[in-house]
C-alpha positions in Angstrom: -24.9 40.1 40.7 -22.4 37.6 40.0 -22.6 34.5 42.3 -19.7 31.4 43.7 -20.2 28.8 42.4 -21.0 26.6 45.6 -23.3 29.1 46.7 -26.3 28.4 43.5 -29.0 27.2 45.1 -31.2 26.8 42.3 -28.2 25.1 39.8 -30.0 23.1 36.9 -28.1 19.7 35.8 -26.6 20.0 32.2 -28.1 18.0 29.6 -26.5 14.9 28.4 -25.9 15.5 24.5 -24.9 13.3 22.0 -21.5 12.5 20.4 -20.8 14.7 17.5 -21.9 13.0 14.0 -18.9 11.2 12.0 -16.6 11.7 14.2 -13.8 9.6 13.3 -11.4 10.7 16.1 -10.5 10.5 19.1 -12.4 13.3 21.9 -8.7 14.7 22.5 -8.0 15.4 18.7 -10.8 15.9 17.7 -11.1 19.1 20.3 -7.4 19.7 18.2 -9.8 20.1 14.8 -12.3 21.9 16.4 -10.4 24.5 17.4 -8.3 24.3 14.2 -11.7 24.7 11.8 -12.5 27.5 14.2 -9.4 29.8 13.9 -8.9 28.8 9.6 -13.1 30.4 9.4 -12.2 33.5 12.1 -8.4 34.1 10.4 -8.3 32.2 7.5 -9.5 35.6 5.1 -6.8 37.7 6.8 -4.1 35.2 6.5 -5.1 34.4 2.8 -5.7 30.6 3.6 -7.5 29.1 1.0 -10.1 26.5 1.3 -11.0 26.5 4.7 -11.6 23.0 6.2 -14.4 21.6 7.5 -14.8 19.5 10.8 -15.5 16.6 8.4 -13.1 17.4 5.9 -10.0 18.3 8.1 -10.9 14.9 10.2 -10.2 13.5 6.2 -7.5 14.8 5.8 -5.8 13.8 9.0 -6.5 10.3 9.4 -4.5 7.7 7.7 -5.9 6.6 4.5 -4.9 5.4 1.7 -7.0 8.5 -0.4 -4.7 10.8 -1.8 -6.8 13.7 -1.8 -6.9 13.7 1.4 -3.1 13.4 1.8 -2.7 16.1 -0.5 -5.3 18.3 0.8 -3.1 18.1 4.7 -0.3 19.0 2.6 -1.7 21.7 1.2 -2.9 23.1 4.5 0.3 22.7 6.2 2.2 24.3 3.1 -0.1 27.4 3.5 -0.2 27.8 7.4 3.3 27.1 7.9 5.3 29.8 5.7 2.9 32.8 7.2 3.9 31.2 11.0 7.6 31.1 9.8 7.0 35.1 8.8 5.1 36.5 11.4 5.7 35.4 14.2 8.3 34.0 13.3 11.5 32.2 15.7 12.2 33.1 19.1 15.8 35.4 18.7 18.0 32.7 19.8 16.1 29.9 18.2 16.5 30.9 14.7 16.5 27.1 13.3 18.6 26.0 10.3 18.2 22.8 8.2 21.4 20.1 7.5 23.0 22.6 5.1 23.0 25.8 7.1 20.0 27.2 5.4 17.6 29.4 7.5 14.1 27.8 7.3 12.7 30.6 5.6 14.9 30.2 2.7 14.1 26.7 2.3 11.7 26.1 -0.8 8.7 24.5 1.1 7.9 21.4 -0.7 6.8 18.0 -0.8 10.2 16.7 -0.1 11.4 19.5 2.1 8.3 19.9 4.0 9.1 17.4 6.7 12.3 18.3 7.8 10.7 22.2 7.8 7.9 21.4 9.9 10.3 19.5 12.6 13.0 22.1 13.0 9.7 24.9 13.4 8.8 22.6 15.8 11.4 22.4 17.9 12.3 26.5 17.2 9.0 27.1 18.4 8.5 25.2 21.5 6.5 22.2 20.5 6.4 19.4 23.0 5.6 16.5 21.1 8.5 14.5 21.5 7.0 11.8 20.1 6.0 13.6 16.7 9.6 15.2 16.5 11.4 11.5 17.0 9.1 10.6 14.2 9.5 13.3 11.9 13.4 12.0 11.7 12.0 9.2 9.4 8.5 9.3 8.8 6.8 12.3 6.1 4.8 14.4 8.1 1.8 13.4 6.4 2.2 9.3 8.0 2.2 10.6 11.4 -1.0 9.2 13.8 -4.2 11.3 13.3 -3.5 13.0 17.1 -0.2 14.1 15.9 -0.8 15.5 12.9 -3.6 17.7 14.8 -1.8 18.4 17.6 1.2 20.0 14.4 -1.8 22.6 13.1 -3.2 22.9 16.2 0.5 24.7 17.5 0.5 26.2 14.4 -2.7 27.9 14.5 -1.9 28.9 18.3 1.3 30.7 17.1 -0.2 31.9 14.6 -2.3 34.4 17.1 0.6 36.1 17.7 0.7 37.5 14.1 0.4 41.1 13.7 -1.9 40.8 11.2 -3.9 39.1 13.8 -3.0 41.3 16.6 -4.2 44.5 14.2 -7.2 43.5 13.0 -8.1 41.9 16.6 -7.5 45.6 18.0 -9.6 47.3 15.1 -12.6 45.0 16.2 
């Protein structure tokens, strides 16, 4: 029978455990990777995302160093993530976002030089309070932004990503 809380009589204290191994980040982002390797290894099949990050890896490719493998490997997961979020689900109705030259995002060939300016008017379409990141995004790449921000980007991402039908279907066939 389930019990309150303040009425356990018998509680046990919780065991102190360590700190996480290599853990490069901060505790705040590196909850942001956590639950961003945990949604690419329970979705990632369905949505056709391929190579799936580690904790280790994705921490890599988020922090700010001079490797380019690891630069190329964040663009490569944005680039993948962010066209099947711009699909399904999609903008909000009224918040269908268009770049400088009156292109919808979706027409927009996702590149290197375009990805940028895609990812910040997502952003905004889809709700993302960051303002920080968005101020940034007006003159820094996406991939120079601080190791929080750039997890904090997949992180919203991968949350509207749940909305997918994809998601939705194969959550209800389960």
């Amino acid at each position: 029978k389930p019990v309150e809380d303040m009425e356990i009589t018998d509680s046990k204290t919780l065991p102190d455990l360590p700190r996480f191994k290599n853990c490069a980040v901060t505790e705040d982002t590196f909850s942001d990777v956590l639950m961003i390797v945990e949604f690419l290894h329970a979705f990632g099949e369905i949505l056709k995302i391929e190579n799936i990050p580690t904790v280790n890896r994705l921490q890599c490719a988020i922090l700010n160093t001079n490797n380019e493998e690891d630069r190329q490997y964040f663009i490569q997961m944005v680039m993948q993530l962010l066209p099947v979020a711009m699909r399904d689900p999609g903008f909000p109705q009224s918040k269908t976002p268009k770049n400088a030259i009156g292109q919808t995002l979706t027409a927009v060939a996702l590149s290197e030089k375009t990805l940028t300016e895609v990812v910040r008017l997502y952003q905004i379409a889809t709700g993302w309070t960051d303002e920080e990141s968005l101020i940034a995004m007006q003159t820094t790449p996406v991939w120079a932004l601080k190791p929080s921000q750039k997890a904090s980007l997949l992180g919203h991402i991968c949350n509207e990503l749940l909305g997918t039908t994809m998601l939705s279907n194969k959550l209800e066939d389960t």
